[in-house]
C-alpha positions in Angstrom: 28.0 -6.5 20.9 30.8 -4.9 22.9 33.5 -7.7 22.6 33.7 -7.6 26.5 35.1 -4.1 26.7 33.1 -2.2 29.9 30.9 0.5 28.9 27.4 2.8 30.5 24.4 1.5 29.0 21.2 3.2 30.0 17.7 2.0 28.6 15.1 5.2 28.9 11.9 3.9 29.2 8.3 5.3 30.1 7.5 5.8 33.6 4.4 3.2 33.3 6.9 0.9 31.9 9.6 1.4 34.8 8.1 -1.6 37.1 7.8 -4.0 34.5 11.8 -3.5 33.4 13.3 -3.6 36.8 11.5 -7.5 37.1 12.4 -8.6 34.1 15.7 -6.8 33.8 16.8 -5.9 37.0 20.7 -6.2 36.3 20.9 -3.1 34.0 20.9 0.8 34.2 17.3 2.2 34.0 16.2 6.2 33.4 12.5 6.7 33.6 11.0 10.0 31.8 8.7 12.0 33.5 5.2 11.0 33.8 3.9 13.4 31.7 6.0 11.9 28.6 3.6 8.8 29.3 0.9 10.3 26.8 3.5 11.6 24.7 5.6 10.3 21.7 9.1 9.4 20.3 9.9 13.2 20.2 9.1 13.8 23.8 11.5 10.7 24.5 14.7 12.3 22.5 14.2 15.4 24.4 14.4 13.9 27.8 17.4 11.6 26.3 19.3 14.6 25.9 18.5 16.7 29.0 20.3 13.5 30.7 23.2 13.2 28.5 23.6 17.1 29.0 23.9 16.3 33.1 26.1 13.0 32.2 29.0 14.1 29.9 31.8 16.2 30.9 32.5 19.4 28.9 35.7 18.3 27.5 34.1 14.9 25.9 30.0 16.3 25.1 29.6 13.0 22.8 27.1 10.5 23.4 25.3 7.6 21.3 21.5 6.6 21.1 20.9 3.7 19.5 16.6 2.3 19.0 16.2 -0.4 20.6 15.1 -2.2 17.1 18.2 -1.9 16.3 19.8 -5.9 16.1 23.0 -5.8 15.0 25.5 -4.2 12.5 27.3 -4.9 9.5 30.6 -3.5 8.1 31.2 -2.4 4.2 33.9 -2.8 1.6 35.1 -1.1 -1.1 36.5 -3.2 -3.5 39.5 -2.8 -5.8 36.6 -3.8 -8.9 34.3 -0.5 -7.2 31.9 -3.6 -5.6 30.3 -3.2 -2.1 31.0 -6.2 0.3 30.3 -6.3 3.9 29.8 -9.1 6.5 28.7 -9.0 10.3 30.4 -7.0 12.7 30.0 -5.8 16.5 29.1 -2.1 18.0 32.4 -2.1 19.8 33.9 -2.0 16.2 31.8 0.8 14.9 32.4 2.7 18.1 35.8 2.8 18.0 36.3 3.6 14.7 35.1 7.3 15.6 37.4 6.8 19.2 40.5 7.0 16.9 42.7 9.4 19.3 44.0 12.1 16.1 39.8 12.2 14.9 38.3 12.7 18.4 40.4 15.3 19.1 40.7 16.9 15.7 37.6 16.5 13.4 34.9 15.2 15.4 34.2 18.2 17.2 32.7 20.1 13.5 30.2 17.3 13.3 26.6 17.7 15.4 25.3 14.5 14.4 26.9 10.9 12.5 25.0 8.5 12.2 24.7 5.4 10.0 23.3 4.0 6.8 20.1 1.3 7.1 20.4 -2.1 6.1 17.9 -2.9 3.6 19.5 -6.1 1.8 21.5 -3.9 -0.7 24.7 -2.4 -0.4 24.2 1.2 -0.2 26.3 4.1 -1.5 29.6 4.3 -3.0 30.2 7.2 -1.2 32.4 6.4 2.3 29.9 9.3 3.9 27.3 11.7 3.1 25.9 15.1 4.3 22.4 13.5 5.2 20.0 13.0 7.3 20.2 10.4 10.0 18.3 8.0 12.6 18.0 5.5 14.9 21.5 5.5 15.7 23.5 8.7 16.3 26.4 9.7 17.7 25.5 13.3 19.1 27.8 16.5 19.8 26.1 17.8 22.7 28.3 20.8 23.2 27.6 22.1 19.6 23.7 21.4 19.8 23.5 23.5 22.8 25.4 26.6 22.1 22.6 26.6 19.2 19.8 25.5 21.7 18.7 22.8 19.7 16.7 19.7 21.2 14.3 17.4 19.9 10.5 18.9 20.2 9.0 16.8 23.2 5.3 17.5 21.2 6.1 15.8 17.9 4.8 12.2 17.8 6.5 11.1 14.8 8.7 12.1 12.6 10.8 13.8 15.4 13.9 12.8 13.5 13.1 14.2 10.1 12.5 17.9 12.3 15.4 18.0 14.4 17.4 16.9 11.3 16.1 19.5 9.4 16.7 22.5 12.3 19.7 21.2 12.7 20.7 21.8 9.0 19.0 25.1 9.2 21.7 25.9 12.2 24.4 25.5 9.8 25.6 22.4 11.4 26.8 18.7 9.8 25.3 16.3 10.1 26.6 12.8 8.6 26.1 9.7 7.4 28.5 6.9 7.4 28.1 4.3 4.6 30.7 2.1 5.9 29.1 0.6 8.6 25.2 -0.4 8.5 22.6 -1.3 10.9 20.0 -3.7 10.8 17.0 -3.1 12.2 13.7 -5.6 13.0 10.1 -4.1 13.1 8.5 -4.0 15.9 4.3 -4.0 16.5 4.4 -2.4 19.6 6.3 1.0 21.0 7.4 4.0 19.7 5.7 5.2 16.7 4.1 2.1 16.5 2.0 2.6 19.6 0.9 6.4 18.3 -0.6 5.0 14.9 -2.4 2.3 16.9 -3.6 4.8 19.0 -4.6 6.8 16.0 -6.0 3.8 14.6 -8.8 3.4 17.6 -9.2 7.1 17.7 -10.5 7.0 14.2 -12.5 3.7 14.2 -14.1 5.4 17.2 -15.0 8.0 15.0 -16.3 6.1 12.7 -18.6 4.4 14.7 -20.0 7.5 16.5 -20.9 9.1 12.9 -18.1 11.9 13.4 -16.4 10.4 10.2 -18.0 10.7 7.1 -17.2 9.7 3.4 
């Protein structure tokens, strides 16, 4: 998806899960969170994501990209002359370095905290080139500007981690946002993530049940 241009990848995984992607993927950069995020969620994950992009990007360039790992590929959209939405296949490489433009990385981009990207959902999205919104899954992140206001993801939140940090970041005064011109498309997944914390939730309620604890 990078059209053979050299980049750092690094897949963050669980500690418990470190063995199991060094045999099957032993070619590719691996970061393992601390045990104790083991028996935590998706927030606890974000937070240790960016107390290792704090340590890896320099001062003069605090930007860095997380991207799910549901995420499958991306598409591009089109304004049309007749106001129509139109959009085909493109790669990450071509996202990316539409925000590497020289004049916007040293210019604008510093004012924005977050930009992320509109959800493919089978229809075309917004008119609108951008919005002031919130955003997940993929996010291009100003590190330098979440830090001065000491913002980070709350390691304790099991879902919904997004929806808080978006909203505290907000409540900074910050912007955060959204780019309609390029969408991603993302495949569910029935394990990982938030979908291992409602399964979990699942037995801890049928459990419950069962012992008489839950009652109609």
């Amino acid at each position: 998806t990078m059209d053979g241009h050299a980049y750092m990848q690094i897949v963050c995984v669980r500690d418990c899960e470190l063995k199991s992607y060094e045999t099957h993927w032993p070619n590719i950069v691996l970061f393992a969170f601390p045990k104790a995020a083991d028996l935590k969620g998706v927030g606890a994950a974000r937070f240790y994501i960016q107390l290792l992009a704090r340590k890896l990007c320099p001062h003069m360039f605090p930007f860095y990209v997380v991207v799910d790992d549901n995420v499958l590929l991306w598409r591009h959209m089109v304004l049309t002359s007749s106001g129509r939405i139109k959009g085909g296949r493109t790669s990450w490489w071509q996202v990316f370095s539409h925000f590497l433009c020289t004049d916007f990385v040293l210019g604008e981009m510093a004012r924005f905290a977050m930009i992320g990207f509109y959800k493919w959902n089978g229809h075309a999205g917004a008119l609108e080139a951008f919005r002031r919104t919130h955003v997940t899954s993929a996010v291009i992140f100003n590190g330098r500007l979440l830090e001065e206001k000491g913002l980070y993801y709350d390691p304790d939140i099991h879902v919904w981690e997004d929806l808080d940090f978006n909203l505290r970041v907000n409540q900074a005064g910050l912007v955060i946002c959204k780019c309609y011109r390029f969408a991603m498309h993302k495949v569910h997944m029935l394990t990982g993530g938030c979908a291992d914390y409602h399964q979990h939730q699942e037995q801890l309620a049928a459990d419950s049940s069962r012992d008489g604890r839950v009652h109609d």
